[in-house]
N, C-alpha and C positions, 0 to 999 in steps of 0.2 A: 717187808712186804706189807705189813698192817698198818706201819707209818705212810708206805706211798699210798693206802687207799686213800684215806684220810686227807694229805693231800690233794690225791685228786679231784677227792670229792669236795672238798673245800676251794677247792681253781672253779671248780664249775659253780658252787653256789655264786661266787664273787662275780662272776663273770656274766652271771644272770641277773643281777644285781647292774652291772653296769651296762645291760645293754638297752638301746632305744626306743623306747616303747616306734614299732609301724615303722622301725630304722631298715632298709635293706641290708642285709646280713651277709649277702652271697660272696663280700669278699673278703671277709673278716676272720681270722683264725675260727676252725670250728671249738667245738666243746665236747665232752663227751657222748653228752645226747643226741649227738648227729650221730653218730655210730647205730646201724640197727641196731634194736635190744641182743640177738643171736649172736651177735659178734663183742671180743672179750675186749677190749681194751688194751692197746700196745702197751708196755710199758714204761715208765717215766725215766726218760733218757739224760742227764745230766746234762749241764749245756759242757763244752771242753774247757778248761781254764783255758777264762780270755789272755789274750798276747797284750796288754792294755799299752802299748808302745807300738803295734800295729794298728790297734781299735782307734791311737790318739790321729797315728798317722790318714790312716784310711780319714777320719773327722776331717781333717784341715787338707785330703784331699777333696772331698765333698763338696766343702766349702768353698772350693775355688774355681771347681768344674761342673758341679751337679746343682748347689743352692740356688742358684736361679732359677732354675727351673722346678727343681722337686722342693724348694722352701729349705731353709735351715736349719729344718730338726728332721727332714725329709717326710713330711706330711703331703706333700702335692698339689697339683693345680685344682682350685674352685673346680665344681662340677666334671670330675676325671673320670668318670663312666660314661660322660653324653661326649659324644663327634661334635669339635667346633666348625666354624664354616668353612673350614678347609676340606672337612671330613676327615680328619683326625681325632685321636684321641689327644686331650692334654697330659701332664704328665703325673704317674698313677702316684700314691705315696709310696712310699720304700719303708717308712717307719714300720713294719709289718701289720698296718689298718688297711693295707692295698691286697694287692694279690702276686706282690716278690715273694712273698713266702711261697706259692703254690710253686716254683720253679723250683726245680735240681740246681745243684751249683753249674755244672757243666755251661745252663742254659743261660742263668744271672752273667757269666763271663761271658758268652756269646752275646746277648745282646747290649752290652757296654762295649763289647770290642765292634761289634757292627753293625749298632744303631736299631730303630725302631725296626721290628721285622714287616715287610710288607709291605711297608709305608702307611701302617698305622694310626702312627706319631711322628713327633718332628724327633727325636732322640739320634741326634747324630752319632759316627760311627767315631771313637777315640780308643782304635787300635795302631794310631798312627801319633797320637798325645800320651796316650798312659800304656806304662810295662806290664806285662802279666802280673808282678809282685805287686804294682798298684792299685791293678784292680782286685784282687784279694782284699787289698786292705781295706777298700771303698768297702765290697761285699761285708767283707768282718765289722764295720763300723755300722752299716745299715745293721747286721744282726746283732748287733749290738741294744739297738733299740724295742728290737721287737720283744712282744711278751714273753712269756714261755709256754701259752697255746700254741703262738704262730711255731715259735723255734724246732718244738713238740712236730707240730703236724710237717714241716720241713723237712726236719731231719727223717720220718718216715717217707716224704716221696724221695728226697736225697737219696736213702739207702735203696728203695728199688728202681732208681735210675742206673744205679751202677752194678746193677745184675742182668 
């Protein structure tokens, strides 16, 4: 328990350390001190040993379905918070510097199997291209990338989505 403070409290210095001075922040994995002071601190949740034969998979799905649009490390389109003149959104990054981490898995499969909700975005629907096992892998390869704030603050909306 003494070692995950330390830890923690070590994620957070680093991460205050890297972040932009006047950078908008709202979609960015939180940090501790977004947490009221009153409220403890979830615990530090292990990421699951990666499938790294699923993670490679998911990658060189990415790459043949998603990199054009969300970039090749899944960083995302120029200015992905402003509506282009379609009145859409471009596309958000996935590397977990976007806001896929703030999704439940449930929701990450729902909108790759049936595209941009609303008509948001242009993110079309490939529940009629990719199997349910592929879109897993795509998801696993996205979290793959993210830090382990993002991972951290996921895996706790994950867990009460499915309560």
């Amino acid at each position: 328990m003494h070692r995950n403070y330390w830890v923690i409290l070590a994620t957070m210095l680093l991460s205050a350390c890297n972040s932009g001075g006047g950078q908008d922040q709202a979609q960015t994995a939180p940090t501790q001190s977004a947490a009221p002071a009153a409220e403890q601190a979830p615990p530090f949740v292990p990421r699951p040993k990666a499938d790294f034969a699923q993670v490679r998979r998911g990658g060189e799905l990415f790459e043949k379905n998603c990199a054009v649009c969300h970039g090749q490390k899944g960083e995302g389109g120029a200015n992905w918070r402003q509506r282009d003149a379609s009145g859409k959104f471009p596309p958000p990054p996935l590397n977990g510097t976007g806001h896929a981490w703030h999704h439940p898995m449930k929701i990450l499969r729902y909108v790759i199997k049936n595209g941009s909700p609303g008509g948001q975005g242009n993110m079309p629907a490939w529940k009629d291209k990719l199997s349910d096992a592929q879109i897993d892998e795509i998801i696993a390869w996205m979290q793959a990338q993210w830090p382990d704030q993002a991972y951290q603050a996921w895996y706790q909306i994950n867990q009460r989505a499915q309560k």
